[in-house]
TORLUM-699688 format. One record per residue: residue in three letters; x, y, z of N, C-alpha, C, CB in turn. Coordinates in steps of 0.2 Angstrom, whole numbers, plus 5000, padded with zeros to 4 digits. Glycine has a CB too. Example, Ala and Ser with C-alpha at 12.3 -4.5 7.8 and 13.67 -1.06 7.14 Angstrom:
residues 2
ALA506649725039506249785039506649845039505749785045SER506449895035506849955036506450005039507049975029
end
This chain:
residues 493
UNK499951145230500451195226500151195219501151175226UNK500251265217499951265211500251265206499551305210UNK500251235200500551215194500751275190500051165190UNK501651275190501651365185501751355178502451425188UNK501351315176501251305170500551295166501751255169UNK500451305158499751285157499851265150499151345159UNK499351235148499451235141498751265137499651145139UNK498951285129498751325128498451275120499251385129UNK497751255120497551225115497351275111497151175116UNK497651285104497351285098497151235093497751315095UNK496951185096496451155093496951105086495851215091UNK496851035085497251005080496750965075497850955083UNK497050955070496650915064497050885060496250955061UNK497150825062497650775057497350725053497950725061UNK497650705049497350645045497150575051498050625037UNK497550585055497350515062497150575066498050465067UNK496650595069496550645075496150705075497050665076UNK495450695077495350775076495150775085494550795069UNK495450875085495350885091495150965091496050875094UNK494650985086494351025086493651045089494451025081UNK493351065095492851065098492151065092493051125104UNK491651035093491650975100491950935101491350935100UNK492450925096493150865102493550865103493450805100UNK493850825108494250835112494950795110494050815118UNK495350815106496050775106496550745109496450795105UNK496850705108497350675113498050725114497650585111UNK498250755111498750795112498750835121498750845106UNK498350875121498250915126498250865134497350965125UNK497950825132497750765139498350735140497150695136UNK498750715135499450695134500050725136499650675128UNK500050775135500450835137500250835143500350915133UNK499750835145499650865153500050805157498650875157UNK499950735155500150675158500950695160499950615152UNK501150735156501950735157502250765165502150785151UNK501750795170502050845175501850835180501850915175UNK501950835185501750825191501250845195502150825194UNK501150905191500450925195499950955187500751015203UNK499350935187499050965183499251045181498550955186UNK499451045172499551105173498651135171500251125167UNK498851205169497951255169498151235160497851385173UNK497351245159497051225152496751305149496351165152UNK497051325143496851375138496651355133497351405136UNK496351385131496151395121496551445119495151415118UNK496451425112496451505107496051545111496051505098UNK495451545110494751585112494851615117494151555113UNK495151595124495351625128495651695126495751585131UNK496451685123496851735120496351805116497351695116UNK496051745112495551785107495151855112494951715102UNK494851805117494451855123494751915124494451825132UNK495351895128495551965130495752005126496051965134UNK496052015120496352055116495452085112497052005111UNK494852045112494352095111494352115116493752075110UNK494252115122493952155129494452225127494152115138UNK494952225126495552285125495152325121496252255120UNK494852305115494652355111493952365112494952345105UNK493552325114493052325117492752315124492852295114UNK492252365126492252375133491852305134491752445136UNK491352255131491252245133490952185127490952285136UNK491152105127491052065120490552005121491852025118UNK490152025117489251985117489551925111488352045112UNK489951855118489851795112488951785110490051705117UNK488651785110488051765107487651825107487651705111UNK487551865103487051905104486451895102487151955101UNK485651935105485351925103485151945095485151935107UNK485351965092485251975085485951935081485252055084UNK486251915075486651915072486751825074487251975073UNK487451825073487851775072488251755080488451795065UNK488251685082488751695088489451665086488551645094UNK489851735090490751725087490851665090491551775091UNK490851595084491151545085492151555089491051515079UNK492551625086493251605086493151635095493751645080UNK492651645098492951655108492451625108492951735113UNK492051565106491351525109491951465113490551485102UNK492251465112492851405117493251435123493551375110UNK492851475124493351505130493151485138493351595129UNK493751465143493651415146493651475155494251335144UNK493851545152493551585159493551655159494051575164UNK493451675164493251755162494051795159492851805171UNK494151855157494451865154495051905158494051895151UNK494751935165495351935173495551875173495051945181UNK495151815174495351755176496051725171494751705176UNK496151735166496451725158497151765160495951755150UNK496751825160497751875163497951835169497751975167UNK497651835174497851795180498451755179497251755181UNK497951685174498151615175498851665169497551535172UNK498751695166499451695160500151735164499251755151UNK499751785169500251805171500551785178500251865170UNK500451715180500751695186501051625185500251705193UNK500951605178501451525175501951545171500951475170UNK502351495172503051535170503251485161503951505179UNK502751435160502751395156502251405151502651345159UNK502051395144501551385141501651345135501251455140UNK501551275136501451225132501051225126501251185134UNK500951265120500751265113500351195113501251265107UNK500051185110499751115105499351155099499051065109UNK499651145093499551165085499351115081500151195082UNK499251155075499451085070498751055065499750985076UNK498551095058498051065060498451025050497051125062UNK498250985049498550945044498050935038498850885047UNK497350935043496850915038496350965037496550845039UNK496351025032496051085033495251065031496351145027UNK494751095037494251085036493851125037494051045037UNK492951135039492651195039492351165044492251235033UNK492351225051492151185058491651215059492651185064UNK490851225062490451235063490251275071490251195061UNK490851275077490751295081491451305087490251255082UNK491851305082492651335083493151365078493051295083UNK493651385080494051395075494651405076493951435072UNK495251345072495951335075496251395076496351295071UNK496951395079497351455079497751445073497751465086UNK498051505073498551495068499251525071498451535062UNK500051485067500551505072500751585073501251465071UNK500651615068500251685067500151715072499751695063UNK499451705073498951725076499051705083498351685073UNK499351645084499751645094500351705094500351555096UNK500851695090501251745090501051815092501551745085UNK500351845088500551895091499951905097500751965087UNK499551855097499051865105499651875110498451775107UNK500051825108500451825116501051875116500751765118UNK501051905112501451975112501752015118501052035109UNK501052015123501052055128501152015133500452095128UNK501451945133501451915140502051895140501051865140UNK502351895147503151865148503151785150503551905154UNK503251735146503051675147503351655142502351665148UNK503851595145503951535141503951485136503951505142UNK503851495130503351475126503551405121503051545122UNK503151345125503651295122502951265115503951215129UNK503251255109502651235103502851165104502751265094UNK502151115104502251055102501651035099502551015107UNK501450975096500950955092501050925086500551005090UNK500550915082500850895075501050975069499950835072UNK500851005072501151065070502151055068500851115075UNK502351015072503051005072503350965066503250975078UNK502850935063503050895056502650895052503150835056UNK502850935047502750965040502451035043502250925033UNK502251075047501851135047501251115048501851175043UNK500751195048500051185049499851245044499751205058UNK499051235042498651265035498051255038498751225027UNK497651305039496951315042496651295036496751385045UNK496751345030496551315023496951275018496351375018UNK496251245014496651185011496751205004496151115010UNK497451184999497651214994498351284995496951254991UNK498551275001498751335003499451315005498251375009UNK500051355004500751315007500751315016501451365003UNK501051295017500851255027501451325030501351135029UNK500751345037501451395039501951325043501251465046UNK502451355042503051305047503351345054503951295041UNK503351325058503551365065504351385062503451315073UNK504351435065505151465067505251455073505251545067UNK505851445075506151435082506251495084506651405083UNK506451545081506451605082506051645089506251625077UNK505351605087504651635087504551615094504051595081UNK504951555098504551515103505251495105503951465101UNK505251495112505851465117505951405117505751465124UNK505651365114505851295113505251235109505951265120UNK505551195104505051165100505151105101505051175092UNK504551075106504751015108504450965107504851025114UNK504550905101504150845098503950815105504650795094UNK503350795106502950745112503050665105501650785115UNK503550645110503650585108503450515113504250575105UNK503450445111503450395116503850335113502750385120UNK503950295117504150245114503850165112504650245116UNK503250185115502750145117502150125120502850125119UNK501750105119501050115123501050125131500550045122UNK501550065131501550055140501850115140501849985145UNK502250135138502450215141502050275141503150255138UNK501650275138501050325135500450305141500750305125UNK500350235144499850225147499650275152499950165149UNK500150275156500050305162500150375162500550285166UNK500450425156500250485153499750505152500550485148UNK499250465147498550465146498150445152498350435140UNK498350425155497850395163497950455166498150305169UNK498450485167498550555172498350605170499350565173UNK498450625163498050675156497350685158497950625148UNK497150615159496450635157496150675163495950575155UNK496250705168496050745172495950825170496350735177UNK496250845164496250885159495650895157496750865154UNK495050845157494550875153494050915158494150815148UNK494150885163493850935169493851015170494250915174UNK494251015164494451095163494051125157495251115160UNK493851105153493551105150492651125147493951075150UNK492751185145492051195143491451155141492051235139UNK490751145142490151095142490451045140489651125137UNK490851015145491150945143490650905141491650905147UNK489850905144489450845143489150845135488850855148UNK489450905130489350905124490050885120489050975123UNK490450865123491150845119491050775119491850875122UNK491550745112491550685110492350685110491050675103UNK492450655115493150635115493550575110492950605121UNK494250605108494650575103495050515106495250635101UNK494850445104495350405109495750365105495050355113UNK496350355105496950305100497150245102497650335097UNK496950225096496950155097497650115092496250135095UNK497950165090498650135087498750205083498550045082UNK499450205080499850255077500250235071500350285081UNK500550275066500650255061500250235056500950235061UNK500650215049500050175043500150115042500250205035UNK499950075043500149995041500149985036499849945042UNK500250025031500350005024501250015023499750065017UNK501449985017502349985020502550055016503049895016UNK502050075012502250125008501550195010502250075000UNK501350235013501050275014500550335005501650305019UNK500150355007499750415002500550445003498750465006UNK500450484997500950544994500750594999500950574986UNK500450605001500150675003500250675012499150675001UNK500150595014499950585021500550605026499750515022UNK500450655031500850665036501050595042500750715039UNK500550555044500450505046501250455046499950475043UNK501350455041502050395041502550435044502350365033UNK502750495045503250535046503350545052503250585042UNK502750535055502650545064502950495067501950555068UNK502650425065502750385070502850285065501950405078UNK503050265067503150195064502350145068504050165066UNK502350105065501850075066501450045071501850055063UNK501050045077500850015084500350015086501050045089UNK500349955089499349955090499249955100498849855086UNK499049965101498849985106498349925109498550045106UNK498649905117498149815117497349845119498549755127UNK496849825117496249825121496249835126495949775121UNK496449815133496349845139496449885140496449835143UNK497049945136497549985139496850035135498649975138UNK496550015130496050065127495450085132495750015120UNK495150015134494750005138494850065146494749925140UNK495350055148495450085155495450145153495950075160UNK495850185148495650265146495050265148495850305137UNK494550255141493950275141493650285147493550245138UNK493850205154493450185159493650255163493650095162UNK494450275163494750345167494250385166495450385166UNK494050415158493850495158493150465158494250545151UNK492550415158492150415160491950435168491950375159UNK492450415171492550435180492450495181493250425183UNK492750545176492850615176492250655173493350625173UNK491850635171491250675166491250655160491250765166UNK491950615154491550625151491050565147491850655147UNK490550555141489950525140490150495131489150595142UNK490350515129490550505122491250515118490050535119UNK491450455115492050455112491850415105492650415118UNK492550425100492750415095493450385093492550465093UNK493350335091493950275090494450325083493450185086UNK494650385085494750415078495450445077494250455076UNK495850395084496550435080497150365079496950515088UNK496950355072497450315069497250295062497550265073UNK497750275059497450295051496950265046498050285047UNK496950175052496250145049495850095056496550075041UNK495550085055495250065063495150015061494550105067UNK495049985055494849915052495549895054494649895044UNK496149905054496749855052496949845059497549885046UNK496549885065497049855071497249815074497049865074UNK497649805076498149755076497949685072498149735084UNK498249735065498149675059497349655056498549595061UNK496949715059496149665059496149615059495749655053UNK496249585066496149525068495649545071496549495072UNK494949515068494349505070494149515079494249425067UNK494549455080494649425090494849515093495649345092UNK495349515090495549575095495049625093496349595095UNK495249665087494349695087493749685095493949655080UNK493549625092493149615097493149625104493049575096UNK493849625107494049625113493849695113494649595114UNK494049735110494149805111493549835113494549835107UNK493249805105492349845105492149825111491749815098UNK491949765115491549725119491549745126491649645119UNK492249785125492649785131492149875134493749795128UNK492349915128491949995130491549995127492250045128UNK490949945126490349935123490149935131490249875116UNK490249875137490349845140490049895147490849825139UNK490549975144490550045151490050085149491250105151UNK489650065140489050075140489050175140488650035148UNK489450195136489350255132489150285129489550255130UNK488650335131488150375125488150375120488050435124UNK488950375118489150365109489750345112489150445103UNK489950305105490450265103490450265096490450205106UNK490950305093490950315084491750285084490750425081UNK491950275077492450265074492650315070492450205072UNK493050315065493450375059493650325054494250435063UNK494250365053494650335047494450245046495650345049UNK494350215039494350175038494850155031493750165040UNK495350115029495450085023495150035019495950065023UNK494650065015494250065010494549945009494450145002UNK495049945008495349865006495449825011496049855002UNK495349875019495149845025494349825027495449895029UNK494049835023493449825026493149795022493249865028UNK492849715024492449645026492149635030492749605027UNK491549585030490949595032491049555039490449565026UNK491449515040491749515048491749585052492349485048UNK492249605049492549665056491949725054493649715053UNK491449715048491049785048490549745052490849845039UNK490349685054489849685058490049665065489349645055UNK490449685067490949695074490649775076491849685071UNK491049805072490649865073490049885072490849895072UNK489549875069488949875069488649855074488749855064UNK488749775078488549775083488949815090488449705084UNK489249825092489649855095489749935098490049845091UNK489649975090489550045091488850075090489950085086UNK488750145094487950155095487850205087487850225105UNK487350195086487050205080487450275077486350215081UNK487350315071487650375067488350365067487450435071UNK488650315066489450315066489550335058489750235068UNK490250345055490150355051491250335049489650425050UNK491150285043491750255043491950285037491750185045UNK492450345038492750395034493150355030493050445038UNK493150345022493450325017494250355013492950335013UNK494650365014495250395011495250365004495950375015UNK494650385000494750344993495050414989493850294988UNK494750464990495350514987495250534980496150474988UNK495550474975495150484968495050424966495450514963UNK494350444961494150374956494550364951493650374953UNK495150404950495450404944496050354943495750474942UNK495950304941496450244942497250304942496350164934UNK497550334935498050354936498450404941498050364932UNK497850444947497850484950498150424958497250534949UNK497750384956497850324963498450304961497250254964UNK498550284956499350234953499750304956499650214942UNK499850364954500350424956500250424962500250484954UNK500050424967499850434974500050384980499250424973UNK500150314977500050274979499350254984500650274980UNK498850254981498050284986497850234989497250294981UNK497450234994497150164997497050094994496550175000UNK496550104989496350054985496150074978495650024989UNK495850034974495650054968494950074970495749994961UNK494550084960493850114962493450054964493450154957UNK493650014960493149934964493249924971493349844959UNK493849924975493849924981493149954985494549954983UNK493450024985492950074986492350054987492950124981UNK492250014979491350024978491149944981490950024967UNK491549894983491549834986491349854995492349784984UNK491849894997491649935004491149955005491849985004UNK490849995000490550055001489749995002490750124994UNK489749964998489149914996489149875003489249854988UNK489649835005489749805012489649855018490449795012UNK489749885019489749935024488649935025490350025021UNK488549945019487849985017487349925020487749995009UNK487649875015487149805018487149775025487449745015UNK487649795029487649765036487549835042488349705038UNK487749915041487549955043487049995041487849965044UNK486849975036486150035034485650045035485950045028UNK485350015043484750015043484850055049484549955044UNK484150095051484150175055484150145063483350225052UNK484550185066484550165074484050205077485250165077UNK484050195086483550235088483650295088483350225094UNK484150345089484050405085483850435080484450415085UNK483750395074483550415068484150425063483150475068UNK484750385065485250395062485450325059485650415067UNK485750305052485950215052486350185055486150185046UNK486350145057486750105060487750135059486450005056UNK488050105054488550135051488550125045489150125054UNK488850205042488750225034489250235032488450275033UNK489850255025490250255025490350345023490450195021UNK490950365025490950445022491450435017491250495028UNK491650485012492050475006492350545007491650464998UNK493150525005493750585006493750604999494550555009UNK493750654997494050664988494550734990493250684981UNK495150724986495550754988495950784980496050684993UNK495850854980496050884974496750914975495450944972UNK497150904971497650934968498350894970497751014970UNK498050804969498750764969498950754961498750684973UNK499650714963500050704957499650654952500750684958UNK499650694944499150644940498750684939498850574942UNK498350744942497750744941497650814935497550754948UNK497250784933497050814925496450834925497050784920UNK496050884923495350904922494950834919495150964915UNK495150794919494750734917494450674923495250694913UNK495150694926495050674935494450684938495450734940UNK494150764936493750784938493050754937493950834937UNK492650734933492350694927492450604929492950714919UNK492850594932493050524933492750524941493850504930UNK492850574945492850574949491950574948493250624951UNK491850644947490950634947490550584946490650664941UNK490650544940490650484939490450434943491050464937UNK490950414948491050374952490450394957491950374956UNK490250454960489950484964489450454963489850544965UNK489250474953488450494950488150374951488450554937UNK488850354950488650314952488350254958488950324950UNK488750314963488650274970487550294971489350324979UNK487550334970486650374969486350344966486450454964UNK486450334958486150284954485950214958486550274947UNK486450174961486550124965485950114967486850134968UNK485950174971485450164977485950154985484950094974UNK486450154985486850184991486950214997487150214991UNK486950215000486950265004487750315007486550225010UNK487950365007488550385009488450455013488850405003UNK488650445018488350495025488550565022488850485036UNK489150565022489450645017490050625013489750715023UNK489950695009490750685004491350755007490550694992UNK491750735009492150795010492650805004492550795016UNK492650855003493150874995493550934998492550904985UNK494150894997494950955000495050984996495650925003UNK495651024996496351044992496951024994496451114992UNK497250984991497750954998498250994999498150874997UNK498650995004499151045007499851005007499051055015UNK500151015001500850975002501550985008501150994996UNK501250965014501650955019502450965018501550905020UNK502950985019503650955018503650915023504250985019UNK504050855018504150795018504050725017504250805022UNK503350765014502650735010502950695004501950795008UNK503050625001502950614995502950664989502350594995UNK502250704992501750754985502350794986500750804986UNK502550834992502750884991503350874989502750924996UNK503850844986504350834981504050814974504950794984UNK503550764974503350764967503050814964502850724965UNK502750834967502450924965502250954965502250934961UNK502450964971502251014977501451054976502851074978UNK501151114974500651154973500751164965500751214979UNK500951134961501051134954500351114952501551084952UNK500051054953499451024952498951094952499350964957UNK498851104962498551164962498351214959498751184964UNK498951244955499051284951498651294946499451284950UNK498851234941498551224936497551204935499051164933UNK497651164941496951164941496351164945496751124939UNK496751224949496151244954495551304949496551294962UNK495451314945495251364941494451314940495751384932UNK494551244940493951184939493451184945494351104938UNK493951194950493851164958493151184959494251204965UNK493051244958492351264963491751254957492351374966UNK491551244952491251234948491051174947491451264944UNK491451114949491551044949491251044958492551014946UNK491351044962491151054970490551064968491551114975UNK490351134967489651134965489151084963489551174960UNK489351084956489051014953488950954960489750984946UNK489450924964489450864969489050904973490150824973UNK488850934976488450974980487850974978488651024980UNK487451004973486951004968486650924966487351044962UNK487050884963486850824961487150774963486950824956UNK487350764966487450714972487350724980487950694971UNK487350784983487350784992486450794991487950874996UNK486150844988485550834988485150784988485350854983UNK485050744982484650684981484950644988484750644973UNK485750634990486050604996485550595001486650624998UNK485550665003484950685009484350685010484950725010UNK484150675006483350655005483350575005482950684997UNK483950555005483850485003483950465011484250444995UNK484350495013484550485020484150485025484950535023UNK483950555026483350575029482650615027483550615033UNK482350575024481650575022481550635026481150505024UNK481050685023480450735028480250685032479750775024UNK480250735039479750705043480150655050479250665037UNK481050635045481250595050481350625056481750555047UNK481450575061481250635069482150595070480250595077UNK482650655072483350655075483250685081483950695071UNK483550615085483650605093484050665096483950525096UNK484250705102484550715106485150755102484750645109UNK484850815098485450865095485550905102485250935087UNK486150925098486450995103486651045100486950995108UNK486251105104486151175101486851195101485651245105UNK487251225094487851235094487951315092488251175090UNK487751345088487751435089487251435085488451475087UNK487151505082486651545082486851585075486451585090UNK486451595068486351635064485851675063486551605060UNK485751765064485151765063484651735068485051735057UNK483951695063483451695066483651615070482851705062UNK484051615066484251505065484651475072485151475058UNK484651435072485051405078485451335074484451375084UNK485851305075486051255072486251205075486451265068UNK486151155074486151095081486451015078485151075083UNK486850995082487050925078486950875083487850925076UNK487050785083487150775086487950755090486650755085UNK487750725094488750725096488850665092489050695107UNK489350645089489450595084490250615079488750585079UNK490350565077490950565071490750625066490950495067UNK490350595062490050665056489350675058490050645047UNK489250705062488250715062488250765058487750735069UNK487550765054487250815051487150865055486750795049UNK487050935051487151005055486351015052487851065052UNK486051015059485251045058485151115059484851005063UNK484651135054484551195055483751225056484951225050UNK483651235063483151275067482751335067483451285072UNK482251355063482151435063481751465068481951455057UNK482551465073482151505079482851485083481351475082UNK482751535087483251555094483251505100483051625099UNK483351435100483451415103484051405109483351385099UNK484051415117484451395121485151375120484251355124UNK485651395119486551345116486351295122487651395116UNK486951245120487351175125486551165126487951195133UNK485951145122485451115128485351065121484551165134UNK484751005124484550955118483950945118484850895118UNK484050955109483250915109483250895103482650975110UNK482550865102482450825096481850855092482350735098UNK482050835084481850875079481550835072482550915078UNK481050855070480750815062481050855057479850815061UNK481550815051481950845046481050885041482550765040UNK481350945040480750975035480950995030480351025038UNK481751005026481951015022482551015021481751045021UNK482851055015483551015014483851105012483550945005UNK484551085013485051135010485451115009485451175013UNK485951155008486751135005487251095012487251225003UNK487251045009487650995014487250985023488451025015UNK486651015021486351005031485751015030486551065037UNK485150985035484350995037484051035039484150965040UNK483851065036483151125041482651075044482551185035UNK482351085051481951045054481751095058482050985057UNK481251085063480651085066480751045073480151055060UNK480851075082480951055085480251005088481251105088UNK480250935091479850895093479650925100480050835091UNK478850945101478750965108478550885111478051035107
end
């Protein structure tokens, strides 16, 4: 009997979680876990499909000339098939929400906008759930969060649990969900390993404390996900939906270990981590994971700002010496280059513009800290520099909501430049020498004459090809030069 229900991913991006293709989130998988029969899987890109076909007879995702539409490259069937499945389910389960606004290279989230009126034309049920249900969603960063209306949708229904072991068997039943899914052998799967902040007091900004109170998840119950959706096709995952991967379950060293040894053990193409708390990490738990995870990992920093006063207002992860104590730790026991041509693990740096405190000096203090990690001699995989989104319910957003914003986004892009220019440059040469040879990219779309290629991983570098290379196939490449935040190379015959 077939399932009259389907769910409809627009794709999620949290401060714990990214589920933006190439990866795969836990939401959609979780949701499915809930029904008794597998419900049918959507994208945005689906929707996006048909409403081009409407106006167009006929829609070239990849042409041979120009750019390929990343916003219908996620689409998971033909465009009959899409009316079909929409008009014979009586259900359609939303997943939204994107919390942490970023710039995606081979997707692009929905917006609750943007569902409303795709689905205009369809008679169907339309329940929203996701992290979109606390504080809203902002595709761009700096920008106020739309907030669902109930209005808009038949029912807004929080996916809660009250426990791992209740969640177990949800996500074990879920994961037949990815089966649905387009060139799954190029997706890097989202897996969680605990919820909430362990800190008693949360970032001003962070939506994290407001979802869920604090829980770690036992090693085995980690182990047998992975071991399920390996069964099922898929080949690579990421430790990345929770707020620090160092503290779980209290960074106890032992259990760490249990966990890493455990899916190190099923022997995974990749195994990457995410979030890391900068005062959480010591040379125990970072060489746990060094031996443990397959090379190019990249252990994302929430330092945010170097400005002591901007951190005291905030309440931030750590100070700047934390940071630079990390950052130096991490470097010494992962920085050496694995067989892909990637280091072992590196650290990534969050900087986060328009919290409370922050003054054009911020900015300057901030550089600082950067021009410092270079001078060092350091190594830092990437810097991502936000606008933060004051959430309701957020800390920030009652201290001062887009106030900050205001006053000094006029600095933003001229200060960005500069870290781009003088720090990501020299970064990348220092990273990847000319000439270094990167294992196993995948062709991900097409500019022009370019092709752009990454490999599956946490943050991999976005390589760029000049020439029309095959999408979804892999190959390996010598770096031959540098751009703005990514590599031009030269494929290896």
């Amino acid at each position: 009997m077939a399932s009259n229900r389907a769910i409809l991913d627009c794709y999620t991006d949290e401060p714990a979680g990214l589920g933006v293709p190439p990866f795969v989130g836990v939401w959609p998988r979780y949701v499915a876990g809930l029904y008794p029969q597998e419900p049918g899987y959507l994208t945005i890109d689906d929707l996006r499909l048909i409403r081009y076909v409407e106006h167009v007879r006929e829609v070239v995702i990849d042409p041979v000339v120009g750019r390929t539409h990343i916003e219908v490259l996620n689409h998971t069937r033909s465009p009959d098939e899409i009316r079909h499945l929409l008009g014979s389910i009586d259900e359609l389960i939303i997943v939204a929400g994107v919390q942490t606004p970023g710039k995606y290279l081979s997707a692009r989230p929905g917006t609750l906008r943007e569902v409303h009126k795709l689905l205009a034309p369809f008679r169907v049920r339309r329940i929203l759930t996701g992290p979109v249900l606390v504080g809203g969603t902002q595709f761009r960063g700096g920008s106020a969060p739309q907030v669902p209306q109930a209005s808009e949708f038949d029912e807004l229904h929080p996916f809660v649990f009250e426990s791992y072991d209740d969640l177990q068997p949800l996500a074990l039943k879920g994961a037949t969900l990815i089966q649905q899914m387009p060139h799954l052998e190029n997706r890097i799967v989202e897996i969680e390993t605990g919820r909430g902040c362990p800190r008693e007091k949360g970032c001003s900004f962070c939506t994290e404390p407001l979802k869920h109170v604090v829980q770690w998840r036992a090693p085995e119950q980690v182990v047998e996900e992975v071991r399920t959706l390996m069964t099922l096709g898929a080949k690579a995952f990421r430790l990345g939906k929770q707020s620090c991967i160092f503290s779980y379950r209290g960074g106890d060293p032992h259990e760490i270990e249990t966990m890493l040894s455990g899916l190190a053990a099923l022997r995974p193409a990749v195994l990457h981590l995410d979030n890391a708390n900068p005062a959480m990490i010591d040379e125990r738990r970072t060489e746990l994971f060094v031996r443990y995870l397959t090379p190019g990992s990249t252990a994302a920093m929430g330092v945010e700002s170097f400005d002591p006063e901007v951190t005291e207002a905030n309440n931030l992860n750590c100070t700047t010496e934390m940071a630079f104590e990390a950052i130096r730790t991490v470097n010494r026991i992962g920085g050496y280059r694995g067989e892909n041509g990637c280091h072992a693990l590196l650290p990534g740096i969050n900087i986060l513009l328009g919290l409370a405190g922050e003054t054009p000096d911020t900015l300057e203090k901030n550089f600082a800290a950067l021009k410092h990690i270079v001078d060092e001699g350091l190594l830092v995989r990437r810097i991502n520099i936000r606008q933060v989104v004051p959430f309701p319910g957020t800390p920030l957003h009652e201290q001062v909501g887009r106030k900050v914003l205001r006053q000094n986004r006029r600095h933003y892009s001229a200060w960005t430049e500069k870290v781009r220019r003088e720090i990501d440059m020299p970064m990348l040469e220092r990273l990847f020498p000319l000439g270094t040879a990167l294992r196993d990219l995948c062709s991900e779309v097409h500019n022009g004459h370019m092709t752009f290629l990454r490999q599956i991983g946490s943050y991999p570098i976005v390589v760029a090809v000049h020439e029309r290379l095959p999408l979804n196939e892999r190959f390996d490449v010598r770096v031959t030069g540098y751009m703005r935040r990514s590599l031009s190379a030269e494929c290896i015959t």
